[in-house]
C-alpha positions in Angstrom: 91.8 149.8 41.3 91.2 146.3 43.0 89.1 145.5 45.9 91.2 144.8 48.6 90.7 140.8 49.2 89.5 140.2 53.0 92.2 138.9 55.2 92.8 135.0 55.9 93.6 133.0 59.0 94.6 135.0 62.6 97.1 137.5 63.4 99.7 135.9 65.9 98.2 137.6 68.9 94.6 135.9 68.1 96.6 132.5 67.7 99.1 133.2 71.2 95.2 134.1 72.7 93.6 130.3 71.4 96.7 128.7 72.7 96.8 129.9 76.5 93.0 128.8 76.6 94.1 125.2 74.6 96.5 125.2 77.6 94.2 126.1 80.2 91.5 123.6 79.1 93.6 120.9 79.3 95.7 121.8 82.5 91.7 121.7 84.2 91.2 118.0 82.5 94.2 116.4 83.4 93.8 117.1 87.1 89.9 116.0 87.0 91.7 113.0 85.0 94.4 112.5 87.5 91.4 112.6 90.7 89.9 109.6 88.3 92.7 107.8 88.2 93.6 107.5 91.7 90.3 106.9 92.9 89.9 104.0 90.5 93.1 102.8 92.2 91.3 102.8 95.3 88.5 100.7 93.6 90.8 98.4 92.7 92.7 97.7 96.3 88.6 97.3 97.6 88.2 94.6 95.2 90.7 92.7 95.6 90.8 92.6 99.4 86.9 92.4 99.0 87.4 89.3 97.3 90.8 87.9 100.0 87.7 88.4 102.3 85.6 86.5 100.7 88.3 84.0 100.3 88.7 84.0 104.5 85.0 84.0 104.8 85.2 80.6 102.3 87.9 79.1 104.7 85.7 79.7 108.1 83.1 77.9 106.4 85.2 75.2 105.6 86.5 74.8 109.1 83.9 75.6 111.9 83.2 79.2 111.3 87.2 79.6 112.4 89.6 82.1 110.1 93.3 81.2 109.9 94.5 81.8 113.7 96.9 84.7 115.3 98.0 86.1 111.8 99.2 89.6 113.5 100.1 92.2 111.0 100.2 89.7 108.1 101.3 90.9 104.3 99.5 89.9 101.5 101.9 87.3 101.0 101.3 85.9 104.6 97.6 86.3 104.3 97.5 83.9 101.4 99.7 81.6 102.6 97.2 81.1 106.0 94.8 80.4 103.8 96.8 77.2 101.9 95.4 75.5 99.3 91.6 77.5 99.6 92.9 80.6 99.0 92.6 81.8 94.9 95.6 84.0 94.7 98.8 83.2 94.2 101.9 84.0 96.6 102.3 87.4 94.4 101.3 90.5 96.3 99.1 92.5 93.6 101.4 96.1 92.5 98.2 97.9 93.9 99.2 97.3 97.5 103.0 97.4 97.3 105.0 100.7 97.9 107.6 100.6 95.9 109.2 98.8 92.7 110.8 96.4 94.0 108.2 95.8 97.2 106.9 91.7 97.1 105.0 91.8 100.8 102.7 94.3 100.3 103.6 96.9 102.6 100.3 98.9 102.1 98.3 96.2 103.5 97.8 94.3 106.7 95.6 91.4 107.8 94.8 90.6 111.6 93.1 87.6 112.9 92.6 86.7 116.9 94.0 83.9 118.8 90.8 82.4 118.4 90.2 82.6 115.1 87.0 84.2 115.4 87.5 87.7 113.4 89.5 88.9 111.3 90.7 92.9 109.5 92.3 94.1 106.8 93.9 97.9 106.7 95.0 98.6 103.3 95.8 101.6 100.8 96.1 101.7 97.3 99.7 102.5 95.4 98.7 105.6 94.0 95.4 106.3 94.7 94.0 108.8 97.0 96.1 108.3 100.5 92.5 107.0 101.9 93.3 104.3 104.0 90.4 101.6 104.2 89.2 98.6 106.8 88.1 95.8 105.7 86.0 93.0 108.4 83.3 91.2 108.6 81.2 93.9 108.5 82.1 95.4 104.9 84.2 98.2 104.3 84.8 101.3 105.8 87.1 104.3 105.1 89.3 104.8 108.4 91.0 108.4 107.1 94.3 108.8 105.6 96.6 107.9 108.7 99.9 106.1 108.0 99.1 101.8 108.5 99.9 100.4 111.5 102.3 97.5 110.7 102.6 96.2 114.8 98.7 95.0 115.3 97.8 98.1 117.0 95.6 98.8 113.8 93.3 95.6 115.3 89.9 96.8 116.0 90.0 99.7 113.9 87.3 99.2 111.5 83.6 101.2 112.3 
């Protein structure tokens, strides 16, 4: 008689078994993976309106310690255009601050400057991210909660 040879590979229930955990592994990474990926969206919106503030910053020093006057809900494209030729973006709005497709102002961000030229704020979210809407002065940066952005100015004096 022969010896019986040991049995090779898995039975199907052992395979169905190492799938549903294959498939609950990676259901747990993708939405760690998904957290990542809209937080470094928010990243990205705070640099680039880190470095439009740095651009207004560059302009007050260039004319008195005055920003661009009276811009009062102001899109990304307005924003640049009040800073003519000193500002180092183009007309463009960046996709991270618009809405939708086909969105060229930028509705998910809005600049403010006074009459006097003496302040100025940013309220923005990122397309994607997190919902975390940000402000954005002379003071640095703060997180101002996830509340829909103001588009009428009343968003002026927001920031911490």
């Amino acid at each position: 008689m022969r010896p019986r040879r040991p049995d090779v590979g898995m039975t199907l229930v052992e395979l169905v078994i190492v799938m549903a955990i294959v498939a609950v592994l990676g259901a747990v990474g993708y939405g760690a993976y998904d957290g990542a990926r809209q937080l470094s969206r928010d990243h990205a919106a705070i640099a680039q309106a880190d470095q439009l503030a740095g651009n207004y910053q560059h302009y007050a020093a260039l004319n008195g310690g005055a920003f661009p006057t009276s811009l009062q809900a102001g899109s990304w494209t307005a924003s640049a255009a009040a800073l003519g030729s000193l500002t180092e973006f183009g007309s463009t709005t960046p996709q991270i601050f618009a809405s939708a497709t086909g969105d060229t102002n930028g509705t998910l961000f809005h600049t403010w400057t006074d009459a006097a030229g003496g302040q100025f704020q940013m309220t923005f979210k990122a397309a994607g991210g997190t919902g975390q809407v940000y402000c954005r002065d002379l003071n640095g940066i703060a997180k101002v909660g996830s509340a829909v952005l103001a588009t009428d100015g009343s968003g002026n004096g927001a920031c911490p």
